[in-house]
C-alpha positions in Angstrom: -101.4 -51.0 86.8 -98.2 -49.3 87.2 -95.8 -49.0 83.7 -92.0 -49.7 83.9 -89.2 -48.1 80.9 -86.6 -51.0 80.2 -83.5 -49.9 78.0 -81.8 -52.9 76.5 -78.6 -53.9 74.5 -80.2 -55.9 71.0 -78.0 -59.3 72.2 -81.2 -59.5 75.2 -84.1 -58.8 72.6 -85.1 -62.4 71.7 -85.6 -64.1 75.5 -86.8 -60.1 76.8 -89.2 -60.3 74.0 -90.7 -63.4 75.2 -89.9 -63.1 79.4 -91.7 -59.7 79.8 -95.1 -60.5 78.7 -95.1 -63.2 80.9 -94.0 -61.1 84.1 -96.3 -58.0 82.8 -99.4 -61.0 83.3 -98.2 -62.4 86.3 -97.1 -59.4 88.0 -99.8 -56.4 86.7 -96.8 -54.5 85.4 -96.9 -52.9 82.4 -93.5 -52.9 80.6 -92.2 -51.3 77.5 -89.0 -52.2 76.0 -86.8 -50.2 74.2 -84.2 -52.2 72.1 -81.0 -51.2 70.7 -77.0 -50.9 70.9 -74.9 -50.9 73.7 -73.0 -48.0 72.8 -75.9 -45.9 71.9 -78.2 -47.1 75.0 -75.0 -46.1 77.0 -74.7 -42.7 75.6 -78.7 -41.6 76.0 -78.1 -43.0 79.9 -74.8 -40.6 80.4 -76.6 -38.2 79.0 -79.2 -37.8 81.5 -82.3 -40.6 80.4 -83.4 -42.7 82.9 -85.7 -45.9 82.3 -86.2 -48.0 84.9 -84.3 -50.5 84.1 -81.1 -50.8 81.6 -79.4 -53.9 80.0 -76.5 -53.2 78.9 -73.2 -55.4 78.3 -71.3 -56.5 81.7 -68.4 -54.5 80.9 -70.3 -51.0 80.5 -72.4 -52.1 83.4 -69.6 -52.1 85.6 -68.1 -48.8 84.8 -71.3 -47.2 85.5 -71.9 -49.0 88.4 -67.8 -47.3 89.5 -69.7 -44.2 88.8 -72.3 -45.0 91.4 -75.0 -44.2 89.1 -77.1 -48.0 89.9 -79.0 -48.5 93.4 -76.4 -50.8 95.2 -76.8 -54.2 94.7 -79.5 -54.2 92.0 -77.3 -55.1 88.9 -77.9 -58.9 88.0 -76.4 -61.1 85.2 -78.4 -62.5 82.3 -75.3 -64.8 80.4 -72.6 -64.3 77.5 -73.4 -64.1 74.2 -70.5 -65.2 71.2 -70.0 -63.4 67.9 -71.0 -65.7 65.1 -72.7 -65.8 61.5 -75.6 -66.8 60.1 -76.9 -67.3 56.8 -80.4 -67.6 55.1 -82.0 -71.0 54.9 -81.3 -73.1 51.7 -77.9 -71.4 51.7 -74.3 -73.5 51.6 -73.2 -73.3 55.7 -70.0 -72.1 55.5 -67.0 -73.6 57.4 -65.8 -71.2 59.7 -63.9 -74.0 62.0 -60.5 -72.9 62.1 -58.8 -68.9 61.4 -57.8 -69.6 57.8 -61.8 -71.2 57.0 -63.2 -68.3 58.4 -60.9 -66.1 56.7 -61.8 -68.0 53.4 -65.2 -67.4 54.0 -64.6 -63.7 53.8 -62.7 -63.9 51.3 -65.2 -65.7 49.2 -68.5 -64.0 50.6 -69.6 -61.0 48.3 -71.4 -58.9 50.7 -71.5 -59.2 54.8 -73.8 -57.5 56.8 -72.7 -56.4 60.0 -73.9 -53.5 63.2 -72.2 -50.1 62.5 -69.3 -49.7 64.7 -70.4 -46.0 64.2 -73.8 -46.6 66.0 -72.1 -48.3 69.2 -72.8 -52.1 67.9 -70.2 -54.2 70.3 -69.8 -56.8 67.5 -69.5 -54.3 64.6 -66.3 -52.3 67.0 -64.7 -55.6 67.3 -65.1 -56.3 63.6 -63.8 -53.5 62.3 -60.8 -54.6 64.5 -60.1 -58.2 63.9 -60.2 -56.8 59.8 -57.5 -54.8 60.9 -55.8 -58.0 62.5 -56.4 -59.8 59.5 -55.0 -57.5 57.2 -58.0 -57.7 55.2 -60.0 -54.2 56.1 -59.6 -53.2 52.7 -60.4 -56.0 50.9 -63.8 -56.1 53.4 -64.4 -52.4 53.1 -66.6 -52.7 49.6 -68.2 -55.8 51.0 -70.1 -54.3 53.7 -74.0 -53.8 54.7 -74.2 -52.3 58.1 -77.4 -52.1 60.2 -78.3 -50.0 63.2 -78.8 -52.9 65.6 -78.8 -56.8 65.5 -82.0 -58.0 64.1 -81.1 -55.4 61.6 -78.2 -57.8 60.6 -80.6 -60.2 60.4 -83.0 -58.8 58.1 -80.0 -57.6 55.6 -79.2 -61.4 55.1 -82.8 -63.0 55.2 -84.0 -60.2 52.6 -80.6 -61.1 50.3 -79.3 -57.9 51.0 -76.1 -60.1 52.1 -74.6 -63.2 51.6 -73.5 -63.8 55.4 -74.2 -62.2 58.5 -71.9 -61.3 61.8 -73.4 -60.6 64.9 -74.1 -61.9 68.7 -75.9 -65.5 67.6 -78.6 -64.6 70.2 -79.5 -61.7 67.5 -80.1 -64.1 64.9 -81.5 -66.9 66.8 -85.0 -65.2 67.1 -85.1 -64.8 63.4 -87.2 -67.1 61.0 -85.8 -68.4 57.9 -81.9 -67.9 59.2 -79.5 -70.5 60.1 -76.6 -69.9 62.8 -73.9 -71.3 61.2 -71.8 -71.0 64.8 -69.7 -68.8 66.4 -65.7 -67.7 65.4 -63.2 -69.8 65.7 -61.6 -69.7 68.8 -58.4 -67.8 68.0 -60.9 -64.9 67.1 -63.7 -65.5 69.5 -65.8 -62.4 70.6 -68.0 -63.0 74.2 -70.3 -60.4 76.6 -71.7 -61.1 79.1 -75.2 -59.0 79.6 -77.3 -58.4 82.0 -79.3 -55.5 84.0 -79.7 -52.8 86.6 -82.1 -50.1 88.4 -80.4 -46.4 88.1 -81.2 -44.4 91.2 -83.7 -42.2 90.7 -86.2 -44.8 89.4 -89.0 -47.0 90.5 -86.9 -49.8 92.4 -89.5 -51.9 93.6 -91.0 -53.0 90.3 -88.0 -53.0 88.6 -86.6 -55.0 91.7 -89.4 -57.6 90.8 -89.0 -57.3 86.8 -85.3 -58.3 87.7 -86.3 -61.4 90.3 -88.1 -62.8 87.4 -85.6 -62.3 84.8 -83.1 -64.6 86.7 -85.3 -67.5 87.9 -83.7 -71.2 86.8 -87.1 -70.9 84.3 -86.1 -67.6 83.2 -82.0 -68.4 82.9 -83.1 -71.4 80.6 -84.8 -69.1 78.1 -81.6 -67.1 78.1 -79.4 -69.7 77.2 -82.5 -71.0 74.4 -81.7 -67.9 72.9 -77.7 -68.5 73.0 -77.1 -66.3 76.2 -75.3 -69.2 77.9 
């Protein structure tokens, strides 16, 4: 049984986490996942690692792929994911419906866990930005509980740690005992679009075959399940 080494951006973890046992049983290919964020997964790649497959956002896919660093033609899409928060069950849903709601709920929330901007989270860099836009980065500054990655997000609100949390929805929708309370408002509204490709220098075939299965009309509906539409 040969083994494949599959980087991946933390918005692809909860329909990866499911899909690749079921290719590993039908295929005989072993496959071990590494999750975490884009920026960071980007920087270990430039910096010389190479799985044999890496899923990364579409907009740092394609300025790899300018740097001819993917075998031609092997980068696929997976969906888009939207920015959004979630809260723990039992808890008031917010309304986040329209900018000056969602700007209420910040307002009123008294801890918000987001992915550290520092660590390469996609969500937490826009964040940090649209507090900026909002005038509110000070305010939102002592009212902060970052995690390394997306599930990390989620674990700071399940385990009370904070009140709300912001991240891609597909990170939360894995999680038990959390409720997405939607995405932002439109005015503020924060999409990728993800998906995956073989760096040269790798094991193309399997990977080739790991990546067939990942974007079957069986394996597209998982995606969007998990709120990568």
């Amino acid at each position: 049984m040969s083994g494949l080494r599959v980087l991946a951006a933390g918005a692809t973890e909860g329909p990866l986490r499911e899909l690749v046992p079921q290719f590993s049983q039908a295929s005989g290919h072993a496959v071990d996942v590494e999750f975490g964020t884009v920026g960071a997964l980007r920087d270990r790649f430039a910096g010389g690692e190479r799985p044999d497959v890496i899923a990364l956002s579409t907009v740092v896919h394609e300025a790899l792929e300018r740097e001819g660093r993917f075998v031609a033609g092997s980068r696929v899409e997976f969906g888009r994911a939207a920015c959004g928060v979630a809260v723990r069950d039992g808890m008031l849903m917010p309304d986040i419906s329209t900018p000056e709601k969602f700007k209420r709920m910040l307002h009123l929330a008294g801890s918000v866990a987001a992915t550290d901007p520092v660590q390469g989270g996609s969500s937490g860099i826009y964040l940090a930005k649209l507090f900026e836009r909002l005038g509110i980065a000070d305010e939102m500054r002592g009212k902060m509980v970052y995690g390394r990655a997306g599930r990390d997000v989620g674990h700071l609100v399940l385990t009370g740690q904070a009140e709300i949390g912001i991240t891609f929805t597909s990170e939360f929708i894995p999680i038990e005992g959390l409720r997405v309370v939607g995405p932002f408002p439109k005015e503020y509204a924060y999409e990728n679009g993800y998906g995956a490709a073989i760096p040269l220098g790798t094991a193309v075939e399997p990977a080739k075959a790991l990546l067939d299965f990942l974007t079957t009309p069986q394996a597209k509906q998982r995606f969007a399940a998990f709120g990568l539409e």
